[in-house]
N, C-alpha and C positions, 0 to 999 in steps of 0.2 A: 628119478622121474617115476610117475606113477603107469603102471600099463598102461597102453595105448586103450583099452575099450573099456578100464574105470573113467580115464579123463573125458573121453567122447560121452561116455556114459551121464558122468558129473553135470556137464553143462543143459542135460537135458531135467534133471533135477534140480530141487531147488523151489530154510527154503523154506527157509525161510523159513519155524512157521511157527514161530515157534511162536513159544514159550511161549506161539509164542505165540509159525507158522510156527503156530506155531506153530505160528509156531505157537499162540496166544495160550499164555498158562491162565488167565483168568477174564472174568466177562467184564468187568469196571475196567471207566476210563480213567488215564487222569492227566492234569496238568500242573507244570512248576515251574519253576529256574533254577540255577543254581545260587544257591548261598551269595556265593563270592562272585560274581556277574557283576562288574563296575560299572555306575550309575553312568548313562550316556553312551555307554558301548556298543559296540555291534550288539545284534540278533540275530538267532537263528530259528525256526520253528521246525521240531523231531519228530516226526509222525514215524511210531514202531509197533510192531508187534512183541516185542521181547519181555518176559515176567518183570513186572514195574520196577524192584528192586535189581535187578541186573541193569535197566534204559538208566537207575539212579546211577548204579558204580560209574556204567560210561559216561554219563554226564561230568560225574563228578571230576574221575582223570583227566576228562577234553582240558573241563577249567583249571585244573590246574597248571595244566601247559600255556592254555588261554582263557587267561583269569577275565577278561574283557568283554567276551564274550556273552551271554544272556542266551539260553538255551530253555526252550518253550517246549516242554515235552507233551503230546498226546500219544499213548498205549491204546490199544484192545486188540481182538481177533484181526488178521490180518482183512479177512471180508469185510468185517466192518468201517477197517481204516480205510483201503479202498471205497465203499462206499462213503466213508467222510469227502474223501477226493475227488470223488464222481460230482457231489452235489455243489462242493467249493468252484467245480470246473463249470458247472449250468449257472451258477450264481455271477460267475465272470470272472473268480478270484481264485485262482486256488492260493492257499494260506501254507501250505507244508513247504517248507526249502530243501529238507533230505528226509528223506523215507527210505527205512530198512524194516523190510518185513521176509517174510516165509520162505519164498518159494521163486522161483527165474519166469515161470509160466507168470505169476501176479506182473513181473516188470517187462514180458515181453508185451504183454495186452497192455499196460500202460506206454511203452514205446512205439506201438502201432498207432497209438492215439496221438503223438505228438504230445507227451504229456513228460517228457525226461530230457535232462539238459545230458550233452556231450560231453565227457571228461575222463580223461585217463588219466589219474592218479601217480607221481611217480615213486608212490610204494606201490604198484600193480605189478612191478619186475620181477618182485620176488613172491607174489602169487601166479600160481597154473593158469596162463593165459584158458585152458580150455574151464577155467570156471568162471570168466567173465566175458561180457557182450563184445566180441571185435569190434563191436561199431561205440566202447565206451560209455553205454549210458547206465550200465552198473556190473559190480564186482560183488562174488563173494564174497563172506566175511566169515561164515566158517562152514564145518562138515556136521550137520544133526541128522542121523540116521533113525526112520522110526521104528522101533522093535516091539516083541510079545512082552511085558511084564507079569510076574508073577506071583501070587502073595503066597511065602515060603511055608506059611503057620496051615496054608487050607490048599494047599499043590504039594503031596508029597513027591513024585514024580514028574519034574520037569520034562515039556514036550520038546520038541525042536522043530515044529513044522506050522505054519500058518495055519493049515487045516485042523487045529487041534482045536481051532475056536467053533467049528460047526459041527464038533464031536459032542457025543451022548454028554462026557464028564464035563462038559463046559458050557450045559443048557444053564440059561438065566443066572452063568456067573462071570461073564464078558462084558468089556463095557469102551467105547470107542469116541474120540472126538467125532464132532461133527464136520461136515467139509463149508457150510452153510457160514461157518464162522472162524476155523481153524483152514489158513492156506497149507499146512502142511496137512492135514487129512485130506481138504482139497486135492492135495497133488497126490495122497496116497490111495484116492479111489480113481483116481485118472488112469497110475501106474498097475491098481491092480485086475482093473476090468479091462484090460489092453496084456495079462499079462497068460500065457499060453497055462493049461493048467486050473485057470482061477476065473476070467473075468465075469458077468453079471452073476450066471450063476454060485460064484463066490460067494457075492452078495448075500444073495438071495437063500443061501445056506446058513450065515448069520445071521438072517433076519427069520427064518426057523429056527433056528436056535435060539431066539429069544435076546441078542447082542441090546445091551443097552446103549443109549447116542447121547452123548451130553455135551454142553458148550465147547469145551475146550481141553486141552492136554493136561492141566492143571490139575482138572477137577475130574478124570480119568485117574492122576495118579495118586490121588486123596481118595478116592474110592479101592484102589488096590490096596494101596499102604494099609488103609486102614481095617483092612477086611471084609467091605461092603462087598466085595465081586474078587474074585481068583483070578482073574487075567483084563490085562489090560492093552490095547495098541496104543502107545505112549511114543513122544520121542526118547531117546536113551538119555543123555544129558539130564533129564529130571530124576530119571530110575536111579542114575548114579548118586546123584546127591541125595536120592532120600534113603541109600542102601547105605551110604557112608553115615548118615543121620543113627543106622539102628534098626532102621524101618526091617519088617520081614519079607525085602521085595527082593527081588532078583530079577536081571537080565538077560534075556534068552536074544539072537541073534538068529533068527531061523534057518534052515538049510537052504528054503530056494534061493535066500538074501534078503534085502531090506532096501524101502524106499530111500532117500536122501537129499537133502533138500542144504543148500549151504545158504540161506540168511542173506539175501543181497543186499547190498546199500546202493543209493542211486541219490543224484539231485535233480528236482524237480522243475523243469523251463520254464525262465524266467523267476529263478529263484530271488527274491528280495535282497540277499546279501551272499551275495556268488563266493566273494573273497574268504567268509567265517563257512561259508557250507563245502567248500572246497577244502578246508582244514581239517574240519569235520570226520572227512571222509577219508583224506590221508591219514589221520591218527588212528581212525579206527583199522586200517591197515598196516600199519605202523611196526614194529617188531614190539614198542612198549604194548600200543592197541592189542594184539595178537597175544600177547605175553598175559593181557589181561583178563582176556577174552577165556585162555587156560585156566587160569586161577580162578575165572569165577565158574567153570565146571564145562568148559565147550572145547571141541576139537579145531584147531583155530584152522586153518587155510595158509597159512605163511611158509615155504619153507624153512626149514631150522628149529621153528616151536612145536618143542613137544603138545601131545594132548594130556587131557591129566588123568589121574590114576582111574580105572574102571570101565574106559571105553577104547574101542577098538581104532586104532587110525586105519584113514581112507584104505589105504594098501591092503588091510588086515579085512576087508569087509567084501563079502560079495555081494551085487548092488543087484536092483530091480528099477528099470526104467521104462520110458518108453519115447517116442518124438516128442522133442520139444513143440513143435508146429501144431501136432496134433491135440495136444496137451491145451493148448493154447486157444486154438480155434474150440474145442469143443466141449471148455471147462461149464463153461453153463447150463449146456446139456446133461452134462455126467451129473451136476446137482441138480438139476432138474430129475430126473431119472431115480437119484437117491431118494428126492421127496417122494416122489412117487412111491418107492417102496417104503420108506423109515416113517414118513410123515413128516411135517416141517419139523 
């Protein structure tokens, strides 16, 4: 079992965001099916935030468990997917069946609204009850911690502290998703202006320092990788795969600890085909789902599966959080406040 105050801690993170909350690795949307979707089948429609080619692999393994199935994918930043949801919900339709994006805060505010169908999974046994809703309207799906990245080639001297970004050697060479469109930076300027040490004037430090704000995680870690900027606030999960690539990045883990946000998956009330979106969700919890989930570069949530080479599991990481409630209730404020300072 994991400490008693990572698991307390976990549930209030979240996280989503990725890639996405990014967790959203990039600003396009898109839609598809799968290949092998048999004509006349069930449907589902996948509203994620998850980098396009990762929402394909899972696509792909669901179908091949359930070839029958027709799986309707939309991607982008997780604020934008909610905003898709917002408008499907004044329209009188919402169109998504399961949605897995960023962050726990995105699916509490959706669960206040009456907007998430009830469903405990019976692969949820062998996830941390403390990183899914008691009340079943969503489940983790994995551990994405946000950390510092660094480009090896223009950082001889890696730092180990947050504050290294509103230091002298790190004027006009920072560069940060935005919360505007990434629900995991969403949740990481919630966690860090709430966090003793840091909060606005944190900010307000990076934004002297000249911090760049761009879309998304994606194009954060395309600007480190590639030399454009020497530090980056990325989630790890991308850091690793572009470090395995060759890339000249490295992942730092800070001292005070690190946001963390685990990707929830949920279905959507009154989902159009409850039976395919119900599967949906067990697979991707699944020990194969999970198993998957590793191999394509994420720390899963299951117990038994390892994470994969280069990141840190839950146990190994000391976490930064804050109320879920408050997270919640006063996430629009906290963006509000960023524009203020960042500009949109």
């Amino acid at each position: 079992m994991f400490k008693k105050r990572l698991l307390s801690t976990l549930l209030m993170t979240t996280s989503a965001a990725m890639l996405f909350s990014g967790c959203g690795a990039g600003g396009e949307s898109a839609s598809g099916s799968a290949s092998n979707a048999a004509s006349g089948g069930d449907s589902i429609s996948f509203y994620t935030s998850q980098p396009e080619e990762d929402a394909a692999k899972l696509v792909s393994a669901f179908n091949a468990r359930y070839p029958d199935v027709k799986v309707e994918t939309f991607r982008s930043g997780t604020e934008e997917v909610v905003a898709k949801l917002q408008a499907e919900k004044q329209a009188g339709q919402v169109q998504a069946d399961v949605l897995l994006v960023a962050d726990s805060v995105t699916f509490e505010s959706l669960k206040e609204q009456e907007m998430l169908e009830t469903y405990k999974s019976p692969e949820a046994d062998k996830i941390p009850s403390e990183l899914a809703d008691p009340d079943g309207t969503y489940t983790g799906t994995k551990v994405i911690a946000t950390i510092l990245a660094a480009n090896t080639d223009k950082v001889s001297s890696l730092p180990n502290s947050w504050k290294a970004l509103g230091e002298a050697g790190a004027a006009n060479e920072a560069i940060m998703p935005s919360p505007l469109y990434s629900g995991a930076a969403a949740y990481n300027v919630g966690v860090f202006t709430r966090t003793d040490g840091f909060g606005w004037d944190y900010m307000q430090a990076l934004k002297n320092n000249n911090i760049s704000v761009i879309k998304g995680n994606g194009a954060v870690l395309k600007a480190v990788a590639g030399g454009e900027k020497s530090y980056g606030v990325v989630v790890d999960y991308m850091v690793a795969r572009e470090k395995e690539k060759g890339s000249p990045i490295e992942l730092i883990y800070p001292e005070e600890g690190v946001p963390v946000i685990t990707e929830p998956i949920g279905i959507m009330k009154d989902a159009k085909n409850m039976e395919a979106a119900q599967n949906f969700v067990d697979f991707v919890l699944s020990e194969e789902g999970q198993t998957l989930a590793a191999e394509i570069g994420y720390t899963p949530v299951r117990e038994g599966v390892a994470p994969p080479q280069g990141l840190r599991a839950l146990e190994e990481m000391k976490l930064m959080s804050a109320d879920l409630k408050t997270l919640t209730a006063e996430r629009e404020d906290d963006k509000k406040k960023f524009t203020e300072l960042f500009g949109g």
